[in-house]
C-alpha positions in Angstrom: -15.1 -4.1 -10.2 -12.6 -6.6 -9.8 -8.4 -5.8 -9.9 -7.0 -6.5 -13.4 -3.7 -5.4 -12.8 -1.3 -5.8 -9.4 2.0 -3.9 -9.2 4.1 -4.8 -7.0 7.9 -2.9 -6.5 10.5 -4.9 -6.6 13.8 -4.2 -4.3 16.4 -5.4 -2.8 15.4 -6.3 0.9 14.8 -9.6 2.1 10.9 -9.3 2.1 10.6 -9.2 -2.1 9.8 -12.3 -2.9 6.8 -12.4 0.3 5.4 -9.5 -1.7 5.7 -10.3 -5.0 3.6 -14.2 -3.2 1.4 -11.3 -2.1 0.6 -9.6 -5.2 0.3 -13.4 -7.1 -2.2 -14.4 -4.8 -4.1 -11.4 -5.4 -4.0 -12.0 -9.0 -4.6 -15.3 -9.0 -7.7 -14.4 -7.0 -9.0 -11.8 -9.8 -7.6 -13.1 -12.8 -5.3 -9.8 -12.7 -2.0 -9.3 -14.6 1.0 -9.0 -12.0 3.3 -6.4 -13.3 6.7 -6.3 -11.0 8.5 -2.7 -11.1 12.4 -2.3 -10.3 13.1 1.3 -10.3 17.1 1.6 -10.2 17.5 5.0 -8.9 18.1 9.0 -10.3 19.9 8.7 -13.7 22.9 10.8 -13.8 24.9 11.7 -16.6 28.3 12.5 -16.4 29.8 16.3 -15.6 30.9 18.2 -18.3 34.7 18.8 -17.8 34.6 16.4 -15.1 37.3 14.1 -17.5 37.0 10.3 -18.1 37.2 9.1 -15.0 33.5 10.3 -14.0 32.0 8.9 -16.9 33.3 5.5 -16.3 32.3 5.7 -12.9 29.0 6.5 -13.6 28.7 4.1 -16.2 30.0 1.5 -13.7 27.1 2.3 -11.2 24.3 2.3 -13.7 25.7 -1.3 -14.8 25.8 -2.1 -11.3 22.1 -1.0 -11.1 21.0 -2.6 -14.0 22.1 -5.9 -12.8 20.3 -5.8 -9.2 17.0 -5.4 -11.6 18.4 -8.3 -13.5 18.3 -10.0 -10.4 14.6 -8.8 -9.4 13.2 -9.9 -12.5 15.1 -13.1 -11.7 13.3 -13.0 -8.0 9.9 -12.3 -9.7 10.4 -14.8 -12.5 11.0 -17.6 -10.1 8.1 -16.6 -7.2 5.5 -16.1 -9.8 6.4 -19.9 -11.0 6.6 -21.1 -7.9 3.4 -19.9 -5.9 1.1 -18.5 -9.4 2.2 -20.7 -12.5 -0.8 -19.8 -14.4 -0.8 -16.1 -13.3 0.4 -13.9 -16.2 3.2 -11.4 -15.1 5.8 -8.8 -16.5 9.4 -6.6 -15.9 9.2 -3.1 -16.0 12.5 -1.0 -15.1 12.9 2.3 -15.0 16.1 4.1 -14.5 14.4 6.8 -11.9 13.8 7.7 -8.5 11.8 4.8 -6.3 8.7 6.8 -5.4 8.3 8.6 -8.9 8.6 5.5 -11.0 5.7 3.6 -9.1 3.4 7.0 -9.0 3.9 7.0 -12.7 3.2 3.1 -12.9 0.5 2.8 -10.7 -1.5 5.4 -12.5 -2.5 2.5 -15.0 -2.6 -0.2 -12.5 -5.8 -1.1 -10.2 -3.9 -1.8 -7.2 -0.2 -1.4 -5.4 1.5 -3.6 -3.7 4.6 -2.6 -1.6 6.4 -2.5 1.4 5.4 -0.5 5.0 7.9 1.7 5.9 10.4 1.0 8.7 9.0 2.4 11.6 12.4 3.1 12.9 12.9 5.3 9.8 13.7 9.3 10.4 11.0 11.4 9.2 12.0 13.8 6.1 9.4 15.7 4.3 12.4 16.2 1.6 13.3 12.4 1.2 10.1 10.8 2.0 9.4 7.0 2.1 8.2 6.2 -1.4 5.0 4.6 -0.2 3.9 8.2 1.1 5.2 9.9 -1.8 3.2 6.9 -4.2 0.0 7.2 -2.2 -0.3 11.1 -2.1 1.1 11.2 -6.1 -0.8 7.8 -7.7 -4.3 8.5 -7.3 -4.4 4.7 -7.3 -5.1 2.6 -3.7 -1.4 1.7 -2.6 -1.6 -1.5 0.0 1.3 -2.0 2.3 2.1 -5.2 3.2 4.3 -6.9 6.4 7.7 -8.6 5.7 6.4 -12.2 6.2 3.6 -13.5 3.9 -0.2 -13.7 4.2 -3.2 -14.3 2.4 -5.1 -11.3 1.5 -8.4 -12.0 0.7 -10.9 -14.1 2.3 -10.3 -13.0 6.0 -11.2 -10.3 8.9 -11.1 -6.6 6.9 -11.2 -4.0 9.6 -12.6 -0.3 8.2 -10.9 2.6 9.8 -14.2 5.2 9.3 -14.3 8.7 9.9 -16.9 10.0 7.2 -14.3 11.6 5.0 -13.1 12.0 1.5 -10.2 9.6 2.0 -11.9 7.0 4.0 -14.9 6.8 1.2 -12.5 6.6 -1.5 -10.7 3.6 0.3 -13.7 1.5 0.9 -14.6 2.1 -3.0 -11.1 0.8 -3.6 -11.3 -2.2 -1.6 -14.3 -3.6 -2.7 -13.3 -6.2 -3.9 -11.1 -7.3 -1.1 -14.3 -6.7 1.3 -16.8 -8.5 -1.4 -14.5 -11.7 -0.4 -14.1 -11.2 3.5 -14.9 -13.6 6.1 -16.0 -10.5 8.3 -16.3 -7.0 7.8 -15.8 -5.1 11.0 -16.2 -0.8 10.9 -14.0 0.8 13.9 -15.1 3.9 14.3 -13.3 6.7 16.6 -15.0 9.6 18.3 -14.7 12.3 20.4 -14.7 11.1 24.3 -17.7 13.1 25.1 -19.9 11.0 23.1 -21.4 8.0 23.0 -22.5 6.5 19.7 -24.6 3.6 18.9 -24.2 1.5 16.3 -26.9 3.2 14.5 -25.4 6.4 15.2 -24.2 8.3 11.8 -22.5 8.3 9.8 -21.4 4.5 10.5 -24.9 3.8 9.7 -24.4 5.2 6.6 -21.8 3.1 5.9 -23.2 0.1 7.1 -26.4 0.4 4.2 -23.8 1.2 1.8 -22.3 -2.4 2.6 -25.3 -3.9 3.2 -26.5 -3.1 -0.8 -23.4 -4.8 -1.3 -24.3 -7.8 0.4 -21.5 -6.9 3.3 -23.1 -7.5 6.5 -20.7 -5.5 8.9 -20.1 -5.1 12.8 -19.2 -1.7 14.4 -16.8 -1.3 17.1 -17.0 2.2 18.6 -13.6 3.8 19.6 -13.8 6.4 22.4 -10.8 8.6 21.2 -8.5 8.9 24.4 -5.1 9.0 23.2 -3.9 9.0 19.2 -6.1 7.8 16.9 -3.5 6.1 14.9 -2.8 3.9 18.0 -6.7 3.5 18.9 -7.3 1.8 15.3 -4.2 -0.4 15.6 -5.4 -1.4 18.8 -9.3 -2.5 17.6 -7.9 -4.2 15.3 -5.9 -6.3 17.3 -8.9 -6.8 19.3 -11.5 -7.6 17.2 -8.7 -9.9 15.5 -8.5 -8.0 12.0 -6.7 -9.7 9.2 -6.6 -6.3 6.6 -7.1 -2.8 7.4 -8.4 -0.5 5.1 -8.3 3.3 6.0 -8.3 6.4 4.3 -4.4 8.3 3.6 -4.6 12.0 4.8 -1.6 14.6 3.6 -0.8 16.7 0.8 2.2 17.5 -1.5 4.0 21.2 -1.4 5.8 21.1 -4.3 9.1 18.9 -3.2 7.3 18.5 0.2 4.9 15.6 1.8 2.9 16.6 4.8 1.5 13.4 5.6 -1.1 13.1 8.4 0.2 11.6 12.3 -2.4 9.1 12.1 -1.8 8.2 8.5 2.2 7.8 9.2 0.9 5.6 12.4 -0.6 3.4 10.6 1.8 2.9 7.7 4.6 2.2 9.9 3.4 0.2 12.6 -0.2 -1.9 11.4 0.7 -5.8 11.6 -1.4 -6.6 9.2 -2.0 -5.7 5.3 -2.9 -1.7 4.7 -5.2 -0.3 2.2 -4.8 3.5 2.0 -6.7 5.4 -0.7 -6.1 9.4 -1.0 
């Protein structure tokens, strides 16, 4: 399976056009359809009884809105012909909330494309980042790219592998992404009592999965001795990674995320692209 369709969420930071490059040059790569999403925000309608000037007000802010996704498509319009003239590309804009927009977009998307959350940022299960709230609510692989620009195919992919749900799921997902990798490297963590081989399961499992692929892979075995998210970060850094693809761990409560320590580690502070699959 290839990627047909690349969204990538538009905004207004500094690093928009790097990810929209990001998203060309994975279409360009698959022959996929970029589709660019500028959600502007909750829609509000005005107050009953709260007069004239409320409306206009709000009316005011929605133009306001409106315009910086005028501006986005203008940012997409101009990227896309600049770095992927021949890639076909759209505008969506939705006057909704960040995170709920591109849940409800990516569900008919292959692939989605946006930024890593600061790592500075406070942690609120009630006003999560949208990139937790799109990966636990898409069902669709969300990849999380760094501010500056890089290729994302065709290097080191680094597998974070810990026999789970989410993990399998993630390497299904970036299949096609590891189908074009220089090297395929499997980091996995265990317990410090042990002492696995690189036959040990179930990496070997993993490994013959690949391997029917035609993905010869490496193993590096992580003694766990500290945070896990930190351990995987650090192996890939070592083994000179260029991608990381890892499964997302956490769950919605109805308006709360509960996303996993080693899954927020790893969102906000990899270096390089993120594949997370829930």
């Amino acid at each position: 399976m290839d990627y047909r369709t690349v969204l990538v969420a538009l905004g207004a930071d500094a690093a928009c056009a790097s990810r929209i490059r990001m998203a060309a040059d994975l279409a360009g790569s698959f022959g996929a359809h970029v589709v660019g999403v500028s959600a502007t925000g909750l829609r509000l309608d005005p107050i009953r009884d709260f007069g004239d000037n409320a409306a206009r007000h709000l009316d005011a802010s929605r133009r306001r809105l409106l315009s910086q996704a005028e501006l986005q498509r203008g940012i997409l319009s101009e990227t896309m012909g600049a770095h992927a003239p021949g890639v076909p590309f759209s505008h969506r804009v939705v006057e909704e909330e960040a995170g709920w927009v591109l849940a409800q977009e990516a569900r008919v998307a292959d692939l989605v494309v946006m930024a890593r959350p600061v790592a500075t940022q406070e942690v609120s299960s009630l006003a999560a980042d949208p990139a937790e709230y799109v990966l636990l609510n898409a069902g669709r692989p969300v990849l999380l790219v760094p501010p500056a620009f890089q290729p994302l195919h065709g290097g080191h992919a680094v597998i974070a592998w810990d026999g789970q749900r989410e993990a399998a799921r993630a390497v299904a997902d970036a299949m096609p992404l590891l189908l074009r990798a220089s090297h395929v490297t499997i980091v996995a963590v265990w317990d410090v009592r042990e002492e696995p081989q690189a036959d040990t399961e179930p990496v070997a499992g993993l490994r013959q999965y690949l391997q029917r692929h035609g993905i010869v892979a490496g193993v590096r075995n992580v003694q766990k001795a500290g945070p896990v998210g930190s351990n995987i970060l650090e192996a890939v850094s070592a083994v000179g990674g260029d991608m990381l693809v890892a499964g997302g761990y956490g769950h919605s409560r109805l308006r709360e995320l509960v996303m996993g320590g080693t899954t927020r580690t790893l969102m906000r502070h990899a270096e390089v692209p993120l594949l997370l699959s829930h």
